[in-house]
N, CA, C and O atoms as a Tinker XYZ file with bonds, in Angstrom:
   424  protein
     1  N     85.500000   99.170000   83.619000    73     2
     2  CA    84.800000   98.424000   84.654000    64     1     3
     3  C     85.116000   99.039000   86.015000    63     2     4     5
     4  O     86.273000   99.045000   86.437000    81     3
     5  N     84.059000   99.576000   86.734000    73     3     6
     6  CA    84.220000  100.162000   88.185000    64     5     7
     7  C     84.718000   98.637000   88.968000    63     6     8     9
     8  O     84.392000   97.477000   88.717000    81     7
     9  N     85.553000   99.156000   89.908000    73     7    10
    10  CA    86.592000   98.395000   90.863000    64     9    11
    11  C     84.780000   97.529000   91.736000    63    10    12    13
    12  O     85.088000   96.439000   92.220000    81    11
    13  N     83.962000   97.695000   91.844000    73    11    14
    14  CA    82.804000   97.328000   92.813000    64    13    15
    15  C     82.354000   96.111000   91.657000    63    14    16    17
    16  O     81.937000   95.014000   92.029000    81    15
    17  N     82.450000   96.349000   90.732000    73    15    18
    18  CA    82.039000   95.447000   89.678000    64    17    19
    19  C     83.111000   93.966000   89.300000    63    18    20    21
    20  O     82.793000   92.836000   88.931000    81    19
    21  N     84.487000   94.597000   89.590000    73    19    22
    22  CA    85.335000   93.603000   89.494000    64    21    23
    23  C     85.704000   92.629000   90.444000    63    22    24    25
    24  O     86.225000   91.539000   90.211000    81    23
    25  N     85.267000   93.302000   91.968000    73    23    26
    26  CA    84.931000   92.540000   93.115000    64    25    27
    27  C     84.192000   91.540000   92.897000    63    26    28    29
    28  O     84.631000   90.402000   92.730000    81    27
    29  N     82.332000   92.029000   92.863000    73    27    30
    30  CA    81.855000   90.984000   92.329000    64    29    31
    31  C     82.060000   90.196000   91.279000    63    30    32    33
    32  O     81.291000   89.274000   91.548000    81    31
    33  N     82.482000   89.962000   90.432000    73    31    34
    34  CA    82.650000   89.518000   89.558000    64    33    35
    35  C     83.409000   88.261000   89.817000    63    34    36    37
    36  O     83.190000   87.073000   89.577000    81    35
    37  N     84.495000   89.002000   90.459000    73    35    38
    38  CA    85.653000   87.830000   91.358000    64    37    39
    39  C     85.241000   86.972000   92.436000    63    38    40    41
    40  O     85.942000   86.051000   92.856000    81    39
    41  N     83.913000   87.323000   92.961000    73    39    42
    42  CA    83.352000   86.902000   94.165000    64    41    43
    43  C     83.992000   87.367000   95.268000    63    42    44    45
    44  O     83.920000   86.613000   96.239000    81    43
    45  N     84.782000   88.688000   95.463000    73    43    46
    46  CA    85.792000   89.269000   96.281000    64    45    47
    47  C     84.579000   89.587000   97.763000    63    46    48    49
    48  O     85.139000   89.096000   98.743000    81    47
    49  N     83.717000   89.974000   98.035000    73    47    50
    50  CA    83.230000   90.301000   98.679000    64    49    51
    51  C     82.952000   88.593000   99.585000    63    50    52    53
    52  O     82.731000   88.780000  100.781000    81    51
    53  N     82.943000   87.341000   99.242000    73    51    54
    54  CA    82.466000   86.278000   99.589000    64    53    55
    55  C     83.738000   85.611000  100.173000    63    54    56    57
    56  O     83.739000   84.710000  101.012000    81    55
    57  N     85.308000   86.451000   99.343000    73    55    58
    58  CA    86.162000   85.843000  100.084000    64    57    59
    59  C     86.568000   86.635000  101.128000    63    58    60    61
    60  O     87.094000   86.071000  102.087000    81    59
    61  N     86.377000   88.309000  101.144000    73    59    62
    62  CA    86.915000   88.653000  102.167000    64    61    63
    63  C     85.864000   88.097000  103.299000    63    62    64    65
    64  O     86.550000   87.643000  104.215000    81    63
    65  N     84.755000   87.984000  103.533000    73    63    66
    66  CA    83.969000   87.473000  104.309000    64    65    67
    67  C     84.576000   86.301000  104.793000    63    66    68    69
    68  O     84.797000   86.388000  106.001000    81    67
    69  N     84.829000   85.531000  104.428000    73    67    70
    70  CA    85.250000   84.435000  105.198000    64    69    71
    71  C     86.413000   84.479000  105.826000    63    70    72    73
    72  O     86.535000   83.790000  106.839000    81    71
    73  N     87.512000   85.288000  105.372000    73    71    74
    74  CA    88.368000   86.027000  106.236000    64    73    75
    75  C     88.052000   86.069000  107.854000    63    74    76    77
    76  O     88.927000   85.884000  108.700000    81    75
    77  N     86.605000   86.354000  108.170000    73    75    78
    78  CA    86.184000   86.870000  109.248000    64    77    79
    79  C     86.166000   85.491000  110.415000    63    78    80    81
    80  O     86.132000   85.569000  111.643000    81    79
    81  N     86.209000   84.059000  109.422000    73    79    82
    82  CA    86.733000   82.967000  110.549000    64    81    83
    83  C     88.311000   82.952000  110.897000    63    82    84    85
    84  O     88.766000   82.113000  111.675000    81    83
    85  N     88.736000   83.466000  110.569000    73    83    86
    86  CA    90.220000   82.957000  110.656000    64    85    87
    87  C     90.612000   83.724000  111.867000    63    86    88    89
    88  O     90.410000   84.909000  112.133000    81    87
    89  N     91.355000   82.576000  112.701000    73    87    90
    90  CA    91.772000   82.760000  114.144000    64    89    91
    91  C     92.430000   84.091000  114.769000    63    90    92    93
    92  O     92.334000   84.645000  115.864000    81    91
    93  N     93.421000   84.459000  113.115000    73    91    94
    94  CA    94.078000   85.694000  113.651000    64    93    95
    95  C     93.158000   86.736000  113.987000    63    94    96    97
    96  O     92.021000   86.602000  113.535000    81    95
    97  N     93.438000   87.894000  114.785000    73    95    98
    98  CA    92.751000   88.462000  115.101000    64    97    99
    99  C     92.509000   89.581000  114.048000    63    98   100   101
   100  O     91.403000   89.914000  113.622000    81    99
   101  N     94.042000   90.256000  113.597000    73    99   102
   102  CA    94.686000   91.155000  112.360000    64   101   103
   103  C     93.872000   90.851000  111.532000    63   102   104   105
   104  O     93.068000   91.743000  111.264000    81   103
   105  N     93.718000   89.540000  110.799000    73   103   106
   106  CA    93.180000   89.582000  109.978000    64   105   107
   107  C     91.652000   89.668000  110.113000    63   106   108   109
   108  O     91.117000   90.371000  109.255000    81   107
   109  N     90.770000   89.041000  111.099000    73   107   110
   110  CA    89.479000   89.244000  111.202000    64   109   111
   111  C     88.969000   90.335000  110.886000    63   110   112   113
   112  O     87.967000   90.595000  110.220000    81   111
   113  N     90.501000   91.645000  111.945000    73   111   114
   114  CA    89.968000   93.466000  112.347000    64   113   115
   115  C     89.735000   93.751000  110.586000    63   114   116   117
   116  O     88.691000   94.299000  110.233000    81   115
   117  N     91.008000   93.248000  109.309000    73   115   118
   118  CA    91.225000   93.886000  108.376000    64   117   119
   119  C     90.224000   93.412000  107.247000    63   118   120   121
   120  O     89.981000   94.062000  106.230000    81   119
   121  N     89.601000   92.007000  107.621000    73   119   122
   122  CA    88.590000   91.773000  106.763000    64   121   123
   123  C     87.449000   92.636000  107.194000    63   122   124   125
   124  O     86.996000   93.125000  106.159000    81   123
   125  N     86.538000   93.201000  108.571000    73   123   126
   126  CA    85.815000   93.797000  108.904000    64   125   127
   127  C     85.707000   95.075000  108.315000    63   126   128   129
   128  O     84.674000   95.717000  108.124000    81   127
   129  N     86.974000   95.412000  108.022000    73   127   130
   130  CA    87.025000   96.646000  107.939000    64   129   131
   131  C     87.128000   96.452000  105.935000    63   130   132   133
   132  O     86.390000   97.206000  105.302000    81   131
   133  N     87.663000   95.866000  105.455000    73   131   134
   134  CA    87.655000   95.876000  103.833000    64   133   135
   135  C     86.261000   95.440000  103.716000    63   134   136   137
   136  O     85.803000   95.649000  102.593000    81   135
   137  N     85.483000   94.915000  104.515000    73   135   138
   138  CA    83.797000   94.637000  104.008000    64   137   139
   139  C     82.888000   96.114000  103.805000    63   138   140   141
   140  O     81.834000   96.376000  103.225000    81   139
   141  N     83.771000   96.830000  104.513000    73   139   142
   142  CA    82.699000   98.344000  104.648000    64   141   143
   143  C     82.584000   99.393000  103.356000    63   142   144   145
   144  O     81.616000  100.151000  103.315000    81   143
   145  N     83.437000   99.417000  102.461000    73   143   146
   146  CA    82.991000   99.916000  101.738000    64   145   147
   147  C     82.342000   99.336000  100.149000    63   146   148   149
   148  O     82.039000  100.043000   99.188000    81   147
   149  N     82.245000   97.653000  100.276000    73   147   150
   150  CA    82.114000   96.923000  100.046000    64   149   151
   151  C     80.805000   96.646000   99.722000    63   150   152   153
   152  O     80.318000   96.338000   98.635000    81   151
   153  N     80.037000   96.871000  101.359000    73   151   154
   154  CA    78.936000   96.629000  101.547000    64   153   155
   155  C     77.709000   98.335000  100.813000    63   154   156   157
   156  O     76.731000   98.406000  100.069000    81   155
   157  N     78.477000   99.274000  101.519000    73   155   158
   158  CA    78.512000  100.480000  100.816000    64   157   159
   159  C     78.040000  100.645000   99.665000    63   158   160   161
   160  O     76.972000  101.227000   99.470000    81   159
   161  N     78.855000  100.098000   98.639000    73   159   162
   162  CA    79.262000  100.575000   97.117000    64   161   163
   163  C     78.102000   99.160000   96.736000    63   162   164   165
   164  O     77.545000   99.345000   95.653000    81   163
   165  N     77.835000   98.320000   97.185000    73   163   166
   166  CA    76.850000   96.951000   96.399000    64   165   167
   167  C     75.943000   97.608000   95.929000    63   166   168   169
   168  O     75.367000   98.389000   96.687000    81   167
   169  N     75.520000   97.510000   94.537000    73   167   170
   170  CA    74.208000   97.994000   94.109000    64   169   171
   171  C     73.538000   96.916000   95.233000    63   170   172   173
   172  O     73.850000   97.483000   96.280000    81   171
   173  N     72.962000   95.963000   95.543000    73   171   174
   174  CA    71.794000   95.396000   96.516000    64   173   175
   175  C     72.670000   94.994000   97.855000    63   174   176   177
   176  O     72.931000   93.822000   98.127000    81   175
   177  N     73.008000   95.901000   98.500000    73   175   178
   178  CA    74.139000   95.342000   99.465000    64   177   179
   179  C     73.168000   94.474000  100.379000    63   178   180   181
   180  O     73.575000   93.383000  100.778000    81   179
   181  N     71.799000   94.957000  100.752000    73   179   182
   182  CA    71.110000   93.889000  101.450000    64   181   183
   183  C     71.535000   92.394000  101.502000    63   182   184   185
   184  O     72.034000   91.555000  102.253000    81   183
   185  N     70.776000   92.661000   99.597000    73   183   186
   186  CA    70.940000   91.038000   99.846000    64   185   187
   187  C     71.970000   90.086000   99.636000    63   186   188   189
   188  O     71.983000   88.883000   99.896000    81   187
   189  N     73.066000   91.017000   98.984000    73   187   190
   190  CA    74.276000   90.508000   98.937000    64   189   191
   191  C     74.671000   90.181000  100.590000    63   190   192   193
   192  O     75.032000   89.006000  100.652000    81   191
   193  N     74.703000   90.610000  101.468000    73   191   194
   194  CA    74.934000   90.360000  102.905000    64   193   195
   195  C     74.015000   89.188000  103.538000    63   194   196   197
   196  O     74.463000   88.631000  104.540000    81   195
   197  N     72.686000   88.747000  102.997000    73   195   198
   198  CA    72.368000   87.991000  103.226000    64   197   199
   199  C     72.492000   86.656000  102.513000    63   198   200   201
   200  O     72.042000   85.610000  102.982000    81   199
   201  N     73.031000   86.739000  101.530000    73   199   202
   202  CA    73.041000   86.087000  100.969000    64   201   203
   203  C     74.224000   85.011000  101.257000    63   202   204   205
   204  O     74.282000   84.044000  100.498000    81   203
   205  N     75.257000   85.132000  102.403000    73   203   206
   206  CA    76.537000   84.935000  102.944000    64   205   207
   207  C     75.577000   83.611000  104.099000    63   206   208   209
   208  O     74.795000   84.080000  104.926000    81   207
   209  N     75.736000   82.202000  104.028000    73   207   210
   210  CA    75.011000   81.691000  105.127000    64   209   211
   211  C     75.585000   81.744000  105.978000    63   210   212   213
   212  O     76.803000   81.656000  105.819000    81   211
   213  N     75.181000   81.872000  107.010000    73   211   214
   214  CA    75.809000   82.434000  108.257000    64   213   215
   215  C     76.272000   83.519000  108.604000    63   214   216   217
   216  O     76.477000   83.809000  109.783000    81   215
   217  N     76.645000   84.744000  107.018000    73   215   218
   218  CA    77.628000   85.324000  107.584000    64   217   219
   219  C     77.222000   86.813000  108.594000    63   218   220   221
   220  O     78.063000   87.484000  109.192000    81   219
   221  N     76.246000   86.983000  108.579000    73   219   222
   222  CA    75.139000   88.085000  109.702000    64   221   223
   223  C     75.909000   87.195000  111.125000    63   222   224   225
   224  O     76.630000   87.878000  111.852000    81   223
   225  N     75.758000   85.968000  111.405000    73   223   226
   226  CA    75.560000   85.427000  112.669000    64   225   227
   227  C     77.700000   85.093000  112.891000    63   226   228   229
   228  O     78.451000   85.046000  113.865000    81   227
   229  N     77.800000   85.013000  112.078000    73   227   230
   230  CA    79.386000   85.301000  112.253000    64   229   231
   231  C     79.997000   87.111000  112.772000    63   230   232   233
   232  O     80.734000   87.603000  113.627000    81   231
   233  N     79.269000   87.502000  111.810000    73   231   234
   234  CA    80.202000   89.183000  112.300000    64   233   235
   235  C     79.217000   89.289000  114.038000    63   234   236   237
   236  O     79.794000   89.250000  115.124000    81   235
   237  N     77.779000   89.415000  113.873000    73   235   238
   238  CA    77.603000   89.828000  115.457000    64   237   239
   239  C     78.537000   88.544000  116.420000    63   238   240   241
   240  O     78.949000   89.075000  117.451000    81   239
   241  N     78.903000   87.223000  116.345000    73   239   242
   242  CA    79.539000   86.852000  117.126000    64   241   243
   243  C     81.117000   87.155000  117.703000    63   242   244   245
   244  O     81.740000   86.716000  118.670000    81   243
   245  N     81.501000   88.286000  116.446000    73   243   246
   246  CA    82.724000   88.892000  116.554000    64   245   247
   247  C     83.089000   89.561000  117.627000    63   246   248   249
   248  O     84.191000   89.601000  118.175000    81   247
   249  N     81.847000   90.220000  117.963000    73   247   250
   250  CA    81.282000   91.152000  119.134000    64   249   251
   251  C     81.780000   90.505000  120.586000    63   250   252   253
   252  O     81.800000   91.056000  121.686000    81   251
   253  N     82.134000   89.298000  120.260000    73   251   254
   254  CA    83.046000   88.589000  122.082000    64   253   255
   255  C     84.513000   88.611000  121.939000    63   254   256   257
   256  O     85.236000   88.101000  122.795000    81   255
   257  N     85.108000   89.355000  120.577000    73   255   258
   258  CA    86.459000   89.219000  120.850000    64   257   259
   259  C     86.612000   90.384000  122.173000    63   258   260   261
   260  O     85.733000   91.066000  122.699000    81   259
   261  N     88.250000   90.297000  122.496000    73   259   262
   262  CA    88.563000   90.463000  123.864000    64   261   263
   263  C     89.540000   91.599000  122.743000    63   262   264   265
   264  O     90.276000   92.264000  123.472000    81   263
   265  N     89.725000   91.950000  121.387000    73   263   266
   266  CA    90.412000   92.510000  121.037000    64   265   267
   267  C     89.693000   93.764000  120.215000    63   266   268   269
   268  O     88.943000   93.727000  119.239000    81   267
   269  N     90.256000   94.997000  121.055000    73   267   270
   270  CA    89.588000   96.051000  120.380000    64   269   271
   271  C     89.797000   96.560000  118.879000    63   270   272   273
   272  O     88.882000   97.088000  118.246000    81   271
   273  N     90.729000   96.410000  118.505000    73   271   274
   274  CA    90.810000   96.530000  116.587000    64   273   275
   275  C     89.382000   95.874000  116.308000    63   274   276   277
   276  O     88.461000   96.455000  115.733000    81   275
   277  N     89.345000   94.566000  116.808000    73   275   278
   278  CA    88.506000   93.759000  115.671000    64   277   279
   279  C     86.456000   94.306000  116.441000    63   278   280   281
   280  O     85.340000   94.398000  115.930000    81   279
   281  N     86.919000   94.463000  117.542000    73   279   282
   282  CA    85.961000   95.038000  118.107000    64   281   283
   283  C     85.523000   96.503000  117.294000    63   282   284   285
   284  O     84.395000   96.679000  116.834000    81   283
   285  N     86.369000   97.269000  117.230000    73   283   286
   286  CA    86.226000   98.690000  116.408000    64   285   287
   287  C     86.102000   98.178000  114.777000    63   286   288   289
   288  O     85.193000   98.876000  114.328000    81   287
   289  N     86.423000   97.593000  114.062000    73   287   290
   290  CA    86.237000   97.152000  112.643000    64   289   291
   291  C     85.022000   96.219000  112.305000    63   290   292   293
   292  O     84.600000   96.022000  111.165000    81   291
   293  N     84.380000   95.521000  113.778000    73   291   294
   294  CA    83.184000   94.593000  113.420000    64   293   295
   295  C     82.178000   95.686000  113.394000    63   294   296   297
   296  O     81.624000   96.042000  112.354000    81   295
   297  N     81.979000   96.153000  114.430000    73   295   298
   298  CA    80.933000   97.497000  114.967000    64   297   299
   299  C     80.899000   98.616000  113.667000    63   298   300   301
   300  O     79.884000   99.312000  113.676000    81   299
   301  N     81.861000   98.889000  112.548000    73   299   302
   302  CA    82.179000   99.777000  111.301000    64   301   303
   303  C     81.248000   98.632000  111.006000    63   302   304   305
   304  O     80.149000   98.796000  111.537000    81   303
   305  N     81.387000   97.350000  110.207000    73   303   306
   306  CA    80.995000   96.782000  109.389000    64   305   307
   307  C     78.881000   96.682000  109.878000    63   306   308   309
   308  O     77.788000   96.730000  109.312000    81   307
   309  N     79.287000   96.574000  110.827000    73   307   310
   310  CA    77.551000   96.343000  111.392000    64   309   311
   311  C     76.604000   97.517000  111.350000    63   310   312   313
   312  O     75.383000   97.672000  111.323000    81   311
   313  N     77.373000   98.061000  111.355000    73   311   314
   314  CA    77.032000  100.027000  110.777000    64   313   315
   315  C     76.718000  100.066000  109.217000    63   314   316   317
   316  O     75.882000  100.805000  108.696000    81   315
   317  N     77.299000   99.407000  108.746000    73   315   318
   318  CA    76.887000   99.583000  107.644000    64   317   319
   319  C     75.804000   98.091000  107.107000    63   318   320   321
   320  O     75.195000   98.165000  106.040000    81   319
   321  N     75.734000   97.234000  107.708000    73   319   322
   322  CA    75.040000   96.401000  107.378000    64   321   323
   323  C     73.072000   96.557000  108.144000    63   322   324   325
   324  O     71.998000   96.245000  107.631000    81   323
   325  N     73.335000   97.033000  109.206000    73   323   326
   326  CA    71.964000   97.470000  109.607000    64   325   327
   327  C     71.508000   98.715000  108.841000    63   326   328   329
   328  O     70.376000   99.117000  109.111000    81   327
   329  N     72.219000   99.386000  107.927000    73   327   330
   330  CA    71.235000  100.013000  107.066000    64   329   331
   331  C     69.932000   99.493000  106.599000    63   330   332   333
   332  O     68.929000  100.186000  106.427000    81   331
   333  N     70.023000   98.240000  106.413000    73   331   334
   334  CA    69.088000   97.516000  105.520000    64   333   335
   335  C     68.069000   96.971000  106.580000    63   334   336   337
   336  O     68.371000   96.007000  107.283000    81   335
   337  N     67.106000   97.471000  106.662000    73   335   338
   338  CA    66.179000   96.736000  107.637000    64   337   339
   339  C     65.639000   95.281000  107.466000    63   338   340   341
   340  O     64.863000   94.878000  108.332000    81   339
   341  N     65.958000   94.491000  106.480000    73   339   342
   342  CA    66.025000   93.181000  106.771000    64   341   343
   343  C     67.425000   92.409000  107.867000    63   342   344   345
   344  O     67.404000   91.550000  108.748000    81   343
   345  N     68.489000   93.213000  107.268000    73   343   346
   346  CA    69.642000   93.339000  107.862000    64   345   347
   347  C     69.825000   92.767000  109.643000    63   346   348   349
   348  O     70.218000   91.860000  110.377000    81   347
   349  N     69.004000   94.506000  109.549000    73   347   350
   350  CA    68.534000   95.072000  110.993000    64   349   351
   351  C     68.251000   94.086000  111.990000    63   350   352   353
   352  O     68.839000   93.692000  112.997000    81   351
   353  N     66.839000   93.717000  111.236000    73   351   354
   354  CA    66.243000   92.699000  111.627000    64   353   355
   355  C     66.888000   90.949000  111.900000    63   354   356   357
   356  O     66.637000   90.418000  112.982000    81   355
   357  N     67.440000   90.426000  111.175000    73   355   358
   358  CA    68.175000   89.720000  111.569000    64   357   359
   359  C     69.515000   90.002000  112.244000    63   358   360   361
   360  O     69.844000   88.914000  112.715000    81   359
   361  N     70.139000   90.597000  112.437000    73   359   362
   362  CA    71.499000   90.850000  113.285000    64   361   363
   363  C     70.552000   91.199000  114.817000    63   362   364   365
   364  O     70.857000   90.681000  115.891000    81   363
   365  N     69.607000   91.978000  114.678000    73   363   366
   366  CA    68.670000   92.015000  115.978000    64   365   367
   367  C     68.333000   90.731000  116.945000    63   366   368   369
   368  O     68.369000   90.571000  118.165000    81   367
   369  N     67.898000   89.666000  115.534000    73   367   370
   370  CA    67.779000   88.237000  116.427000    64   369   371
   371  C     68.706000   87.432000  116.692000    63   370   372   373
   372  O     68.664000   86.363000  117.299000    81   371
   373  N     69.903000   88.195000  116.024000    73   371   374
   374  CA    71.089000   87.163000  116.715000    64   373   375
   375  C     71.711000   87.689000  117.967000    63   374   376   377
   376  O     72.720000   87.181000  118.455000    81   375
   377  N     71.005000   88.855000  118.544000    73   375   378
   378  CA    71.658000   89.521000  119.803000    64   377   379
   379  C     72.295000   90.899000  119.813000    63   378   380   381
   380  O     72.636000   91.454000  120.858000    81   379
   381  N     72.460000   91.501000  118.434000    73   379   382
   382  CA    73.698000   92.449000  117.995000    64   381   383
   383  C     73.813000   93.994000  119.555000    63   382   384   385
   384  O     74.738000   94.708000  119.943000    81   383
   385  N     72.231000   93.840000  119.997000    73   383   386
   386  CA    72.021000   95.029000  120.486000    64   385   387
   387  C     72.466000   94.802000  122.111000    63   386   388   389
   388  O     73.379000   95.445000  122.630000    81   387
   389  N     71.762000   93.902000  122.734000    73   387   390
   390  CA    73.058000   93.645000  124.038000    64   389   391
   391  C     74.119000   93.675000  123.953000    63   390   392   393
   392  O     74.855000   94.461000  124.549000    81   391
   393  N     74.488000   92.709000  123.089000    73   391   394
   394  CA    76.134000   92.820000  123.028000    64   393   395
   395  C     76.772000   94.161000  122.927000    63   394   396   397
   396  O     77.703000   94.453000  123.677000    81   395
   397  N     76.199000   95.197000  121.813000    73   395   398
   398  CA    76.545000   96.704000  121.809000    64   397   399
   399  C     76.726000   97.496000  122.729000    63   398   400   401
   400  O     77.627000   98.333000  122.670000    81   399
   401  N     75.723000   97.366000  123.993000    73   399   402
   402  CA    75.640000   97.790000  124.904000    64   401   403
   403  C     76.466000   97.397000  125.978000    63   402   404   405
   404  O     76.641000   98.104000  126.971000    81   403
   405  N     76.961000   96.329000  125.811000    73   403   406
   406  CA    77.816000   95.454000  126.857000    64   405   407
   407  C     79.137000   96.223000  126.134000    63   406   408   409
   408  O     79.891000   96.474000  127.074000    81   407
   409  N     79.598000   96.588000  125.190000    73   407   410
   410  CA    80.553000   97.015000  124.914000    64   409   411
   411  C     80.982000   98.563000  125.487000    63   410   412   413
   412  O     82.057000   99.042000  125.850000    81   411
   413  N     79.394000   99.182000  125.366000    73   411   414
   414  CA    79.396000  100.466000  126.486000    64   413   415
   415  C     80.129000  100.584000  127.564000    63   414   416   417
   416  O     81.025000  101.289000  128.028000    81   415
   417  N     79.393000   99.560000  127.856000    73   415   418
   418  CA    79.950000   99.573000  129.461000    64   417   419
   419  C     81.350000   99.372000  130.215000    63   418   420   421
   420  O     81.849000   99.847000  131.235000    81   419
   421  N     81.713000   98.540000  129.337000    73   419   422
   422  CA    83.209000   97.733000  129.413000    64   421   423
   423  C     84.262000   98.878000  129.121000    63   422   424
   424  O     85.465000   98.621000  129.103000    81   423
């Protein structure tokens, strides 16, 4: 059994996701960053990512931490989640692309 298969299986991808509420910051940066190859390796990573309620509108809100780890590990994960042009498209209407740009600048 490939390790991507035993994830799902476990629902591993649904718990590191929720990882991404938890106050610490460490852990937010390290769940962001264990979602990426995650999202990667999903045979339908689309809709596996959508399939998370809320969880599109959780990672772009990540985008206001004041902490650059989690800032550098959300922006990895959103990289790989706008592959998917449904994706795209919704992380688009939650703001993802100002905020990106606001990070430019800063």
């Amino acid at each position: 059994m490939e390790s991507m298969e035993i994830i799902d299986k476990l629902d591993g991808v649904r718990l590191i996701w929720s990882l991404l509420k938890n106050p610490d910051t460490l852990v937010q940066a390290n769940a962001a960053w264990a979602l990426c190859p995650c999202i990667q390796n999903a045979k339908d990573s689309g809709e596996m990512v959508r399939s998370f309620v809320g969880g599109l509108e959780l990672i772009v809100s990540l985008l206001r931490s004041e902490d650059i780890k989690v800032l550098a590990c959300v922006c990895a994960a959103i990289a790989k989640i706008a592959l998917d042009r449904e994706n795209l498209a919704v992380v688009t209407d939650h703001g993802v692309v100002p905020m990106l740009a606001q990070l430019v600048i800063t």
